[in-house]
Backbone of each chain as ProteinMPNN parsed JSONL, in Angstrom:
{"seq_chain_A": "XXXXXXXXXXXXXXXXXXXXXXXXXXXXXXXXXXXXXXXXXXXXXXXXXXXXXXXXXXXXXXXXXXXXXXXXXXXXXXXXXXXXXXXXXXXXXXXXXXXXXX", "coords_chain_A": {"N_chain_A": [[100.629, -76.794, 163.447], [100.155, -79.843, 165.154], [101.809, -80.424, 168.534], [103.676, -83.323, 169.782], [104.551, -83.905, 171.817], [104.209, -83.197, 175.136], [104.86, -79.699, 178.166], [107.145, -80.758, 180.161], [106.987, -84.206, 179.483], [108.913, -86.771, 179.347], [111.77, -87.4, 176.962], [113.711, -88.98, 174.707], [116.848, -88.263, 172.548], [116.911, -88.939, 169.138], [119.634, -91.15, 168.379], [121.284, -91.078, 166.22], [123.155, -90.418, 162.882], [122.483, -88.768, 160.781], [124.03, -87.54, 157.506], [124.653, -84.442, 156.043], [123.499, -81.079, 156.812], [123.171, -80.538, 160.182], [121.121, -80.075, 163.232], [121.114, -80.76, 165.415], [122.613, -81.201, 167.966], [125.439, -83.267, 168.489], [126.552, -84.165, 171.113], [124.052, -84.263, 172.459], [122.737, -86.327, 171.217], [120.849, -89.79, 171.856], [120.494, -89.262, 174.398], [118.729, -88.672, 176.988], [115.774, -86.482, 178.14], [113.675, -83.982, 179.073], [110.436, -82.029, 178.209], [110.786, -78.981, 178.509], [109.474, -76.848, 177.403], [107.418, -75.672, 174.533], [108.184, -74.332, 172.082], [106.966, -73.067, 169.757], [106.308, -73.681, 165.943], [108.757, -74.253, 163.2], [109.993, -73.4, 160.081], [112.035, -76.392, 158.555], [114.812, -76.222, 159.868], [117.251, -78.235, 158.774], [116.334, -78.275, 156.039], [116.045, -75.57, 154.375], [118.612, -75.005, 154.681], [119.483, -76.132, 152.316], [118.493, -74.791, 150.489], [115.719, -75.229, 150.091], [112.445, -75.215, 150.739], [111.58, -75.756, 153.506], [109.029, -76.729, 154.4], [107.041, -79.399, 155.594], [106.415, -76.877, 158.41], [107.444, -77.397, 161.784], [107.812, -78.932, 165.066], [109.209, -76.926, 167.803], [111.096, -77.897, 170.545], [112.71, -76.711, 173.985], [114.273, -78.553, 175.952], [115.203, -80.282, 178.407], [118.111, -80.784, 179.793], [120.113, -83.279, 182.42], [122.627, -82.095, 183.548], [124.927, -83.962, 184.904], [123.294, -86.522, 183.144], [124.464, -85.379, 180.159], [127.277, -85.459, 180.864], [128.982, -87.721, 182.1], [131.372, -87.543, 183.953], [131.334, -84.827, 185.341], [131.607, -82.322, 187.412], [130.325, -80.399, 188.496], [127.644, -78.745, 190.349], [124.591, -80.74, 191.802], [122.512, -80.526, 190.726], [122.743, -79.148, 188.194], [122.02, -78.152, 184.82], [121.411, -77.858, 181.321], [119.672, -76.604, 178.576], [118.124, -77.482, 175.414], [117.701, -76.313, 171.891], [115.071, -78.148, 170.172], [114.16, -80.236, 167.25], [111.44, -81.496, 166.526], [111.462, -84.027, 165.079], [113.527, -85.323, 166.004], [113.545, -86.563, 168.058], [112.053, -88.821, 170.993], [109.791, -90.107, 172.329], [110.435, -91.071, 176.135], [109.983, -93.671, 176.485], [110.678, -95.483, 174.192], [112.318, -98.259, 173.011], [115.935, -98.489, 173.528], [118.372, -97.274, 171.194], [120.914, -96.617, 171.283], [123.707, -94.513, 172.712], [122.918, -92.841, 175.969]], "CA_chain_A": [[100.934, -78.234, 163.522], [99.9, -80.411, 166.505], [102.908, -81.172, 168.967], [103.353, -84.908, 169.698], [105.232, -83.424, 173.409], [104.05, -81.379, 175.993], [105.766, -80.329, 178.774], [107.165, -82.257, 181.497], [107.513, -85.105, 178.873], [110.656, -86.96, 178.722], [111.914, -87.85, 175.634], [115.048, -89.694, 174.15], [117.078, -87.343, 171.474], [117.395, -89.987, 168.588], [120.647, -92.029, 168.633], [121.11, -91.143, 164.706], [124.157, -89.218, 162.216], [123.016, -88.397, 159.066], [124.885, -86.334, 156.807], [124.349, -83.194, 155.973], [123.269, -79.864, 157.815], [121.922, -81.007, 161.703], [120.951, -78.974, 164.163], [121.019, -81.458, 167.17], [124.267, -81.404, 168.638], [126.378, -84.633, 169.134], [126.312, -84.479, 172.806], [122.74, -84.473, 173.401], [122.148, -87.6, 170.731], [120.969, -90.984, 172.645], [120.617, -88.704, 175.997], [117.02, -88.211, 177.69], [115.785, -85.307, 179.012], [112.286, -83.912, 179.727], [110.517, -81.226, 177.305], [110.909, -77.79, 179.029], [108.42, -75.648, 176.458], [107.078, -75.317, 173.131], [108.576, -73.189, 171.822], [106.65, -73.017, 168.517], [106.434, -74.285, 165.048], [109.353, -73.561, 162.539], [110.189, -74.15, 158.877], [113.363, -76.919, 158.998], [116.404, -75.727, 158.717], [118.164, -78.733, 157.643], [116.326, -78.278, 154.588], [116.589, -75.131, 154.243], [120.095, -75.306, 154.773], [120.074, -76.905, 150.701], [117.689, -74.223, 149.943], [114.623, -75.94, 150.08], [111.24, -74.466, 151.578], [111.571, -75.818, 154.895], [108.528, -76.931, 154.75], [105.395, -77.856, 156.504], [106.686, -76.789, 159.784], [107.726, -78.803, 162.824], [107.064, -78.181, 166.702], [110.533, -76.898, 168.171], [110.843, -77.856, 172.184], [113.325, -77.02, 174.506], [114.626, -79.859, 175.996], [116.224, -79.825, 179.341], [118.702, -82.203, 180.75], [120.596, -82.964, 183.658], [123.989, -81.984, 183.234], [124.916, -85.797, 184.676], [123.17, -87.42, 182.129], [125.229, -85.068, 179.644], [129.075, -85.486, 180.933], [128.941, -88.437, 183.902], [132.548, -87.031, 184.637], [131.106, -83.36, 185.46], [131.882, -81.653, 188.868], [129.25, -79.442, 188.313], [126.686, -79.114, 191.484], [123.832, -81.864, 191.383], [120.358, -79.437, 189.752], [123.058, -78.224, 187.083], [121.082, -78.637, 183.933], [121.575, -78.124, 180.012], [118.391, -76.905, 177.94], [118.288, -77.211, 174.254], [116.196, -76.371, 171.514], [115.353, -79.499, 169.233], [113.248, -80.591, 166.971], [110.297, -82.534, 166.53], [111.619, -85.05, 164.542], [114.6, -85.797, 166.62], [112.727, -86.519, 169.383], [111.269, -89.857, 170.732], [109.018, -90.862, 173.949], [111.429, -91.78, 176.166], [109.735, -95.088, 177.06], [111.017, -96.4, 173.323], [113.653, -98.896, 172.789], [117.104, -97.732, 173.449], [119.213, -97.532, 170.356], [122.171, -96.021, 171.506], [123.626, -93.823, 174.212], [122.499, -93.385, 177.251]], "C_chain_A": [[100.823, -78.692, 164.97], [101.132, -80.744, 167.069], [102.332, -82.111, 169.44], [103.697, -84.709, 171.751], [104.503, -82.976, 173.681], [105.234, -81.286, 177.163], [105.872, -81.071, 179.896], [107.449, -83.573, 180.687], [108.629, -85.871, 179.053], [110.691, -87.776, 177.693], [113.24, -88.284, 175.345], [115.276, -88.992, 172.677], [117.369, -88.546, 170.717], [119.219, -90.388, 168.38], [120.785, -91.894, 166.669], [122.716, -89.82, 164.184], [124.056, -89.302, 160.941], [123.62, -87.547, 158.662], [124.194, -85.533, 156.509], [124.485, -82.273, 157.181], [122.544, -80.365, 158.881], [122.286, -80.312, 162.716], [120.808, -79.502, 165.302], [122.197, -81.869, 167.074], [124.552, -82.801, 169.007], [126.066, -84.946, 170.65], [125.061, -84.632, 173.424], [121.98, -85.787, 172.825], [122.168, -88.842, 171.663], [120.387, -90.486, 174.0], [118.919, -88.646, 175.939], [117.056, -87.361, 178.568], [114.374, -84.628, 179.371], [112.297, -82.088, 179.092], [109.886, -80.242, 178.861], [109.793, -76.581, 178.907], [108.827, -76.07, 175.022], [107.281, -74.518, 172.598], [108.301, -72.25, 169.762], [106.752, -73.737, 167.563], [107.013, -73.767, 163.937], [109.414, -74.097, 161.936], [111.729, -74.921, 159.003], [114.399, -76.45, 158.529], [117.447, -76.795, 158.314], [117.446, -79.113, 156.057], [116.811, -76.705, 154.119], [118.018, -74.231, 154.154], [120.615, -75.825, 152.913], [119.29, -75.852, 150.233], [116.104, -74.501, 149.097], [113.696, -75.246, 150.514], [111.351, -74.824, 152.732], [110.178, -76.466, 155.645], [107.627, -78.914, 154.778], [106.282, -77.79, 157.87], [106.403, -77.607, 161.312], [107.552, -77.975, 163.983], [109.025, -78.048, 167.038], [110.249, -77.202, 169.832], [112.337, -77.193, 172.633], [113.262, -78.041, 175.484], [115.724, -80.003, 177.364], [116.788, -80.633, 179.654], [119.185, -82.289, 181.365], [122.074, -82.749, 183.46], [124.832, -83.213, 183.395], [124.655, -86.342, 183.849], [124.248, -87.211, 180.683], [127.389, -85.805, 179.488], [128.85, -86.157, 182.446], [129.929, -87.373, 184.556], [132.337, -85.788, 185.197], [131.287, -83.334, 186.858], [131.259, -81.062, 189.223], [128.365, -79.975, 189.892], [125.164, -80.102, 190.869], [122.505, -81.427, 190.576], [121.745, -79.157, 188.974], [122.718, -78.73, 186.057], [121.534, -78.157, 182.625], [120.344, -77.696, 178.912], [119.204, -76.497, 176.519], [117.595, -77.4, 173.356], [116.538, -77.47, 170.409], [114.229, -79.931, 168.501], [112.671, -81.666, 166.902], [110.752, -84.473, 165.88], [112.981, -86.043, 164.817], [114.47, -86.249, 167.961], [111.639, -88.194, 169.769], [110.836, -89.934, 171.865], [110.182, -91.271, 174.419], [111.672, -93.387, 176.896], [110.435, -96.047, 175.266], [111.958, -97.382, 173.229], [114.811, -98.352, 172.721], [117.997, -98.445, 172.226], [120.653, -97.402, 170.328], [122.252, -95.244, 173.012], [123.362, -94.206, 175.515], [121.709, -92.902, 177.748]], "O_chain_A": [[101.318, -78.038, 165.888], [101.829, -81.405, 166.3], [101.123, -82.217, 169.641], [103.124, -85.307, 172.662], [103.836, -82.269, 172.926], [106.154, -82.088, 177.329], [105.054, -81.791, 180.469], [108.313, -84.226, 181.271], [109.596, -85.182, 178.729], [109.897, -88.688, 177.462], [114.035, -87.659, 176.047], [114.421, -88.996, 171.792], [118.04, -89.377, 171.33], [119.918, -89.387, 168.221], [120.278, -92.781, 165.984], [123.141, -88.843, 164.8], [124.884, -89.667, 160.106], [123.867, -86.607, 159.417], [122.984, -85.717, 156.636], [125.188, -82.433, 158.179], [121.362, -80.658, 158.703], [123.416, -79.98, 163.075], [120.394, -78.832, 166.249], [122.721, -82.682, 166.313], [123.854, -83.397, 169.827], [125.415, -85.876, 171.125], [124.882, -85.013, 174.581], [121.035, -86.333, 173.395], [123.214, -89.097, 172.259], [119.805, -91.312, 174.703], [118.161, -88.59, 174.97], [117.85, -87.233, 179.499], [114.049, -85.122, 180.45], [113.173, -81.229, 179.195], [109.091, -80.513, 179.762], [109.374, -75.765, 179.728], [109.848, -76.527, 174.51], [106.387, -73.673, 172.543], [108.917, -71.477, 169.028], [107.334, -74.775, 167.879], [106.354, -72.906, 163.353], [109.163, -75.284, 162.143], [112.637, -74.244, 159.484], [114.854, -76.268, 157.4], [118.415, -76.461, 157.631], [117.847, -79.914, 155.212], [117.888, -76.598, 153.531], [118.279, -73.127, 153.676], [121.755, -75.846, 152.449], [119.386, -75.968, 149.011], [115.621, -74.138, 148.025], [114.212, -74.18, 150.851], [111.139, -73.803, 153.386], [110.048, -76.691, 156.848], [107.801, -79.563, 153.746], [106.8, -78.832, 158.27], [105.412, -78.205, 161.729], [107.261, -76.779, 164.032], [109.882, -78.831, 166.629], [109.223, -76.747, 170.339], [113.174, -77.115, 171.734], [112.148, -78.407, 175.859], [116.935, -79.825, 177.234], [116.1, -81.612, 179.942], [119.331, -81.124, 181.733], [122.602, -83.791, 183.072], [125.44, -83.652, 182.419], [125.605, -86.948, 183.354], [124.775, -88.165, 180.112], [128.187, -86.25, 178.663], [128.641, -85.589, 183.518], [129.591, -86.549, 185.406], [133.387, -85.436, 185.735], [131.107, -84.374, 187.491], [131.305, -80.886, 190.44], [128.389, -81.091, 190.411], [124.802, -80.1, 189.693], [121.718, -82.13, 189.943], [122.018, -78.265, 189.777], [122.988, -79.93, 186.009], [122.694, -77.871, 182.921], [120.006, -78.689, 178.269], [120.185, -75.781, 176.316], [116.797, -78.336, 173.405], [117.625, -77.722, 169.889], [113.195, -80.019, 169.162], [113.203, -82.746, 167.159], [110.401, -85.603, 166.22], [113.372, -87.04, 164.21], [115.357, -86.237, 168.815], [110.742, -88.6, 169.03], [111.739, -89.792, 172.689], [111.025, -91.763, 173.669], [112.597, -93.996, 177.433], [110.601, -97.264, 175.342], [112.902, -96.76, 173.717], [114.921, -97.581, 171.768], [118.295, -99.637, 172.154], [121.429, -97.945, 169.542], [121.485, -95.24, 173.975], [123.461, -95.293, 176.084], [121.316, -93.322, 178.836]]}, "seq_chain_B": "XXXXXXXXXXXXXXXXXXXXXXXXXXXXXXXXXXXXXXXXXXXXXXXXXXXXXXXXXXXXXXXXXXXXXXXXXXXXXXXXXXXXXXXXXXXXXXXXXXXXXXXXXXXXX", "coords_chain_B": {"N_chain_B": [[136.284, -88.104, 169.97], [137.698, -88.901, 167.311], [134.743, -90.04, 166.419], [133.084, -91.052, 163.693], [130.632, -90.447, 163.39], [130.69, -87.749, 164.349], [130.168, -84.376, 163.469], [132.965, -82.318, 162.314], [132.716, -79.395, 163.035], [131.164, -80.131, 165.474], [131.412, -79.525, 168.253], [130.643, -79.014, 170.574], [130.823, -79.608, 174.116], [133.591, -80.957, 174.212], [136.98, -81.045, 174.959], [138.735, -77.655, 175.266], [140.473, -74.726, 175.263], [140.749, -71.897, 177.281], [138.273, -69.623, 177.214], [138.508, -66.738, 175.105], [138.046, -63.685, 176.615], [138.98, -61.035, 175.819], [138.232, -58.095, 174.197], [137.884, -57.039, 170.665], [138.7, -54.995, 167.849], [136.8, -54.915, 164.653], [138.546, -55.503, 161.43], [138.32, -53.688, 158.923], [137.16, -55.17, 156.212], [136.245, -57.239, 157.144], [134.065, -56.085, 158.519], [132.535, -55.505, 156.588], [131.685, -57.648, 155.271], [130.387, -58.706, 157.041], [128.357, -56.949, 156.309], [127.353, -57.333, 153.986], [126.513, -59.993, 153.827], [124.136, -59.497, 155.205], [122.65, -58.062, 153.666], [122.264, -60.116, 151.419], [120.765, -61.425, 152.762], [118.534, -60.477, 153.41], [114.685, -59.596, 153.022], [113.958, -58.876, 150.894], [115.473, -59.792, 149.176], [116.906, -61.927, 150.037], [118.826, -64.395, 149.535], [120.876, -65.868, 150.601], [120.44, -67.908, 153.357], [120.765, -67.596, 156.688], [120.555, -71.048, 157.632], [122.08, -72.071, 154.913], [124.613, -70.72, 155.19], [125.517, -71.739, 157.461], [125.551, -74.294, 156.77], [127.396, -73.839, 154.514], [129.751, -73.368, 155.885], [130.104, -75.343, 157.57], [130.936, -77.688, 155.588], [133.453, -77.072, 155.096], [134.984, -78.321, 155.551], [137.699, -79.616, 158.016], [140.251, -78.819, 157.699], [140.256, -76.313, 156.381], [138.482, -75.439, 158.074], [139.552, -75.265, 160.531], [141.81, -73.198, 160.018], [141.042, -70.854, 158.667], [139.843, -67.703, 159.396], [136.967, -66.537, 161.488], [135.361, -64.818, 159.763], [136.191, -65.005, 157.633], [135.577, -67.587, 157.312], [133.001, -67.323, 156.448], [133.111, -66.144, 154.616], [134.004, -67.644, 152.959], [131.904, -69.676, 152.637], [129.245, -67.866, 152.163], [130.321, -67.309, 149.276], [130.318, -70.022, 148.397], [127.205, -70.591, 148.715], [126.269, -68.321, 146.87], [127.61, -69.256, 144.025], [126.172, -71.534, 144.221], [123.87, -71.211, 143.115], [124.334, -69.398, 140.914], [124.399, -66.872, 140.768], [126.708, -65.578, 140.166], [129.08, -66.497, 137.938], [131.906, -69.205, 138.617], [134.281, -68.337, 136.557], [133.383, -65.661, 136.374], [133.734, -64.632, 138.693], [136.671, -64.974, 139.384], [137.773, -63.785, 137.131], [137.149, -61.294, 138.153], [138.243, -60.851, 140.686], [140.883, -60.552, 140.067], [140.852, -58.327, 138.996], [140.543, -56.396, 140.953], [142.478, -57.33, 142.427], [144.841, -56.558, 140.838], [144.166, -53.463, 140.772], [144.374, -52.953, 143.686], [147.166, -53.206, 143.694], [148.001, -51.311, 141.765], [147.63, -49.252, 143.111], [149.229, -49.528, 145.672], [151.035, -48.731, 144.453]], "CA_chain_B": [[137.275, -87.14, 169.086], [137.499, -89.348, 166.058], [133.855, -90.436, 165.643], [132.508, -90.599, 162.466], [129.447, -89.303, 163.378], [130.131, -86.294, 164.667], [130.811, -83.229, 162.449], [134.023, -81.921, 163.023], [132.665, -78.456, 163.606], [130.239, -80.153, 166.179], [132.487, -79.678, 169.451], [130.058, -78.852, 172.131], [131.649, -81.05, 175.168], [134.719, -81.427, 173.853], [138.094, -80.103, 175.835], [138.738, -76.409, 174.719], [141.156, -74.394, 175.963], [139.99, -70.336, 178.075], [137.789, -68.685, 176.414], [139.286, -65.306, 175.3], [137.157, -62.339, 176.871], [139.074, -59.672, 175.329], [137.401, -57.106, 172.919], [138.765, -56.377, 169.908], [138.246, -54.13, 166.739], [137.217, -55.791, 163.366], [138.82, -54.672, 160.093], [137.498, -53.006, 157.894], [136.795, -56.093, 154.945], [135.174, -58.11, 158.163], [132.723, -55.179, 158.79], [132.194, -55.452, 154.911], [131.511, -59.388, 154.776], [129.251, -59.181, 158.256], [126.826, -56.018, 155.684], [127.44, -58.315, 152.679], [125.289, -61.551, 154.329], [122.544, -58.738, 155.761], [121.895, -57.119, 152.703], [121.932, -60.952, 151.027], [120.073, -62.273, 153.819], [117.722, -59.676, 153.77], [113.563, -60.387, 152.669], [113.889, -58.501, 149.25], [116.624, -60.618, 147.956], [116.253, -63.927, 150.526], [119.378, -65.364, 148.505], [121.909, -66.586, 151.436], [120.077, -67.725, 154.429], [121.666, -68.287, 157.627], [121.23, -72.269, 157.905], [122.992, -72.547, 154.333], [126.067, -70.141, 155.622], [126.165, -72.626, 158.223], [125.664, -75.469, 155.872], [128.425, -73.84, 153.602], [130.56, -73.081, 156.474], [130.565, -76.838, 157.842], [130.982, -78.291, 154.508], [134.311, -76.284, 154.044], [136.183, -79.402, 155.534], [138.066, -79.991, 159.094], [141.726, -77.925, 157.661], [139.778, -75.293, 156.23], [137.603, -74.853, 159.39], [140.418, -74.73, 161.714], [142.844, -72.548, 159.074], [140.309, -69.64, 158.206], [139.428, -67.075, 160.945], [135.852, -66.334, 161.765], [134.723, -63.947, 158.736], [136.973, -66.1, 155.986], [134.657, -69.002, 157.015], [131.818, -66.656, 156.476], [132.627, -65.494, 152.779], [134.066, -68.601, 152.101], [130.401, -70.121, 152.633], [128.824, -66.878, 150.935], [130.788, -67.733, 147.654], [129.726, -70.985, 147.834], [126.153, -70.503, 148.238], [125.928, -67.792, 145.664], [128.255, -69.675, 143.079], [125.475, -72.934, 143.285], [122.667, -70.415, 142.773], [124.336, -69.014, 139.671], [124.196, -65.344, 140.566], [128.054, -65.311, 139.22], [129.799, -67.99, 137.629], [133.395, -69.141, 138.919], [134.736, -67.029, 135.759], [132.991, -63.821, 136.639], [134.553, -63.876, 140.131], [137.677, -65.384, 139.277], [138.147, -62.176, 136.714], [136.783, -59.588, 139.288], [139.119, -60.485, 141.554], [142.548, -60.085, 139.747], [140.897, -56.901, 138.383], [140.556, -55.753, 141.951], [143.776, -56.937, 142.916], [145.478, -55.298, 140.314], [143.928, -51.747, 141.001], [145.144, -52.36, 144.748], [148.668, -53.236, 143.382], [148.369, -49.96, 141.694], [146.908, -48.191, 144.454], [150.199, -49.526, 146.336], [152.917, -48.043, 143.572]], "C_chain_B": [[137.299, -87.262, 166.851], [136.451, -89.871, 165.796], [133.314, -89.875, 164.798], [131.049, -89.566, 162.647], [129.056, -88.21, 163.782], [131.028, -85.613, 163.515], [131.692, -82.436, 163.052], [133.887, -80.744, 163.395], [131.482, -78.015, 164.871], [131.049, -80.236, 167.596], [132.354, -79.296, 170.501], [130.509, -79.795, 172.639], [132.435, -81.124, 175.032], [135.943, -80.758, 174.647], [138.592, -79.213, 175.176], [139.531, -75.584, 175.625], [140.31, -72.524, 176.474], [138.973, -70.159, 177.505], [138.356, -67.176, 176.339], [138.395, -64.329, 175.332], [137.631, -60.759, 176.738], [138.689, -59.44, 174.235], [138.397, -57.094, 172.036], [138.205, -55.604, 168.766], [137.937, -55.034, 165.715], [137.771, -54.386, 162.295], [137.627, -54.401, 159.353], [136.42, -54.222, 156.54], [135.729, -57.601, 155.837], [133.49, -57.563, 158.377], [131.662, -55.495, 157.652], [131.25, -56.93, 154.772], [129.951, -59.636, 155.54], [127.709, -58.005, 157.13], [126.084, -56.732, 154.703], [125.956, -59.767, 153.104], [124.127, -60.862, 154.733], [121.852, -58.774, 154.176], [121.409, -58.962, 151.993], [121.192, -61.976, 151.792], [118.607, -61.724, 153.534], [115.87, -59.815, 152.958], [113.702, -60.062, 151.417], [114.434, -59.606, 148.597], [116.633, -62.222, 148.579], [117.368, -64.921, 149.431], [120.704, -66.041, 149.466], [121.121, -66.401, 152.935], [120.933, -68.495, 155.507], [121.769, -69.759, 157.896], [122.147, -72.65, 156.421], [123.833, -71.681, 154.665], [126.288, -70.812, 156.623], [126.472, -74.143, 157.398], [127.429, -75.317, 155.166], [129.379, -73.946, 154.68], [131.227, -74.736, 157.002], [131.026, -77.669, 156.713], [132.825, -77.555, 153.742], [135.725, -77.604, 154.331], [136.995, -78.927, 157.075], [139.685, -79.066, 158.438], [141.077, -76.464, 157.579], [139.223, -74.523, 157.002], [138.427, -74.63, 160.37], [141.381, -73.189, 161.23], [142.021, -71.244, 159.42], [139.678, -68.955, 159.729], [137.689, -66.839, 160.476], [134.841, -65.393, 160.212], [135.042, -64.366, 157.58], [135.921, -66.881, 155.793], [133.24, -68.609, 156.065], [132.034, -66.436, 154.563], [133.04, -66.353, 151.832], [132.624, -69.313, 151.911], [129.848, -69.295, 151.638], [128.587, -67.211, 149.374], [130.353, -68.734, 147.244], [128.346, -71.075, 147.435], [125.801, -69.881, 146.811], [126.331, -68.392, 144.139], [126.953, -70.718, 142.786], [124.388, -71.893, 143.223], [122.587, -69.657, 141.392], [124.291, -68.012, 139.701], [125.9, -64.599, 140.296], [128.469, -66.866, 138.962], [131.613, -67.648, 138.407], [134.455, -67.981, 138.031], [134.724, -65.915, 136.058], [133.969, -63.434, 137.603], [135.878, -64.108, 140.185], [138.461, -63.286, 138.531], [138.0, -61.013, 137.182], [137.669, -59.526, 140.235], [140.139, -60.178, 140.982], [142.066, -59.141, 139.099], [141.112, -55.909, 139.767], [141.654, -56.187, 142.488], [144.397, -56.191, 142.439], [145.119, -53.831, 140.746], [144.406, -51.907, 142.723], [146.524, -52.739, 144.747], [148.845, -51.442, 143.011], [148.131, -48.991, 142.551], [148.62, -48.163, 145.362], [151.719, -48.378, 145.543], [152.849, -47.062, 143.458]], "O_chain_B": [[137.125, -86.553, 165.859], [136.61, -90.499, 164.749], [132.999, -88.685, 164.759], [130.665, -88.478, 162.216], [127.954, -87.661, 163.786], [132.036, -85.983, 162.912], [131.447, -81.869, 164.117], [134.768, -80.442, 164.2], [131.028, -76.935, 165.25], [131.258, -81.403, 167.928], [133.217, -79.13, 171.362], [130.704, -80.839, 172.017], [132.81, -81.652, 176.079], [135.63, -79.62, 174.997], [139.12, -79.692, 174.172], [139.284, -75.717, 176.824], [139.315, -72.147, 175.855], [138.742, -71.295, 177.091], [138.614, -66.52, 177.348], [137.87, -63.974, 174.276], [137.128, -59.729, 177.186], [138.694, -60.244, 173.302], [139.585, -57.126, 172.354], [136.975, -55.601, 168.784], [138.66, -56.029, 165.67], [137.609, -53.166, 162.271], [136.459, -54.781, 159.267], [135.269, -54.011, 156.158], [134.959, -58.463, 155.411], [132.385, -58.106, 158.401], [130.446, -55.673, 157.722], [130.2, -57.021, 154.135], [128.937, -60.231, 155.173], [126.499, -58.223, 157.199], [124.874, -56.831, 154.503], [124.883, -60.127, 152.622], [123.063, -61.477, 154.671], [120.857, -59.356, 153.744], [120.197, -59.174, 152.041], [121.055, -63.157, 151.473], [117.64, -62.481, 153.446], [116.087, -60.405, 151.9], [113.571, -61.003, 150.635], [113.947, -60.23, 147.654], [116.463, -63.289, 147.989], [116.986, -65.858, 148.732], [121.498, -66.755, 148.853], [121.067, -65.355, 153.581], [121.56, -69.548, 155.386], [122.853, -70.104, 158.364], [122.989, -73.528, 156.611], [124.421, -72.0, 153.631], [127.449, -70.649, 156.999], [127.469, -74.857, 157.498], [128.341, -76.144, 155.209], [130.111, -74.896, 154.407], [132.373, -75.166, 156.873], [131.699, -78.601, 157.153], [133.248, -77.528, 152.587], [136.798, -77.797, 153.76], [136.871, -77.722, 157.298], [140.176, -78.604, 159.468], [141.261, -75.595, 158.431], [139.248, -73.293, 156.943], [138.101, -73.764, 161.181], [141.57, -72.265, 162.022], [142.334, -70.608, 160.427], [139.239, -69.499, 160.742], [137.281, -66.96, 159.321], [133.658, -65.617, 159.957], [134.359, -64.187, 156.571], [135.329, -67.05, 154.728], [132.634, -69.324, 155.266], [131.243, -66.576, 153.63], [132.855, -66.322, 150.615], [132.315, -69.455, 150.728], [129.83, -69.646, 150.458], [127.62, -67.333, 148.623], [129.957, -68.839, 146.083], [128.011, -71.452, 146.313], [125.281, -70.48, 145.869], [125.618, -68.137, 143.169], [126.565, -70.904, 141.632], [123.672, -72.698, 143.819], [121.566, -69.325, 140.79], [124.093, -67.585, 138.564], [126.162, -63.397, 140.255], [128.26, -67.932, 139.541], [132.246, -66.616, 138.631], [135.157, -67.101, 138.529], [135.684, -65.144, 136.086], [134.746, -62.479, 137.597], [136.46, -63.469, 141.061], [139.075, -62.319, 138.982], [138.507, -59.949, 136.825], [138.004, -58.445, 140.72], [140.556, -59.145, 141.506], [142.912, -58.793, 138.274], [141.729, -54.846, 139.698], [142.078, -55.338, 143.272], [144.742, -55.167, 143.028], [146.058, -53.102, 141.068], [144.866, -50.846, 143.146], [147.13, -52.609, 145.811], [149.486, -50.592, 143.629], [148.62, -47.863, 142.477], [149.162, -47.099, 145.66], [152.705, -47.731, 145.897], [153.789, -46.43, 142.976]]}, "name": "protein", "num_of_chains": 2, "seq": "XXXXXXXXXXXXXXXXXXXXXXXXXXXXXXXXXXXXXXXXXXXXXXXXXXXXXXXXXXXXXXXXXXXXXXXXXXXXXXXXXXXXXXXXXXXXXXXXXXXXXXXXXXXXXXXXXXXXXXXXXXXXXXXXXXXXXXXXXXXXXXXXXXXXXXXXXXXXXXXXXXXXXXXXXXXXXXXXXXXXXXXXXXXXXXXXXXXXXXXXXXXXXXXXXXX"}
């Protein structure tokens, strides 16, 4: 499957909470961060999470971000960073319209 | 804390108290639970895969998820998966267990 990323990218994690099984953490929804690597193309696991096929398979990135953008309040030194892997479909240019977050 | 949209067992970021870096032993029925999800994990049989034991595990509810220690969560999920798959009914396991309690009642007397 073609990825839509490469890296260096930055991208905006969608601003979204559906129910069910999701594999993009709360804290990184809304946030922008800049794709890290490709880290392949896997079958989804929030389907197969219901026992579904999983398929057709999606591009996974990691996803790095600045630990600032994460937690303003952080103490952390100023390069401390955050990568996480995410998929394709949670994932937007991060020139799009902001829906949320930050 | 209270938004809806996060899942209560989603708590990256959140304020957490040490982390505890001492070792410890598991029991024996933990060891059992952690072979139990291989062997049913495993390609032959492919009948409990790890995102539904996380599925089941999140889905067990915000008391249940704090209540149950680490390997409970695990076979409470298990049960669930296997129960909607039909490879026992609630009956079966309902009656297997008070057969196996009883024999470790008698085991005790």
């Amino acid at each position: 499957m073609t990825a839509r990323f490469a890296p260096g990218d930055r991208v905006r994690v969608r601003w979204a909470h559906p129910p069910g099984h999701i594999r993009t953490p709360y804290y990184v929804r809304g946030k922008t961060g800049v794709i890290e690597r490709i880290c392949g193309s896997f079958r989804n696991p929030e389907e197969l999470a219901y026992a579904r096929d999983g398929q057709p398979v999606r591009p996974l990135y990691r996803v790095h971000f600045d630990q600032g953008t994460l937690w303003p309040d952080d103490q952390g030194r100023a390069n401390d960073g955050v990568e996480v892997e995410i998929f394709e479909h949670w994932l937007e240019p991060a020139g799009a319209a902001k829906e949320g977050g930050t | 804390m209270s938004d809806p949209g996060r899942g209560h067992h989603d708590m990256g970021g959140l304020p957490a108290g040490p982390v505890e870096r001492g070792e410890h032993d598991y029991a024996l029925w933990e060891k059992r639970v952690d072979a139990l999800l291989m062997l049913l994990s495993d390609k032959t049989r492919d009948l409990v895969r790890v995102d539904e034991l996380r599925r089941g595990i999140e889905q067990l509810g915000s008391g249940a998820y704090d209540e149950l220690s680490y390997y409970e969560r695990w076979i409470a999920s298990i049960t669930g998966v296997l129960l909607g798959k039909g490879v026992f009914t609630s009956d079966e396991l309902g009656r297997k267990m008070a057969e196996v309690e009883a024999r470790a009642a008698g085991d005790r007397t």
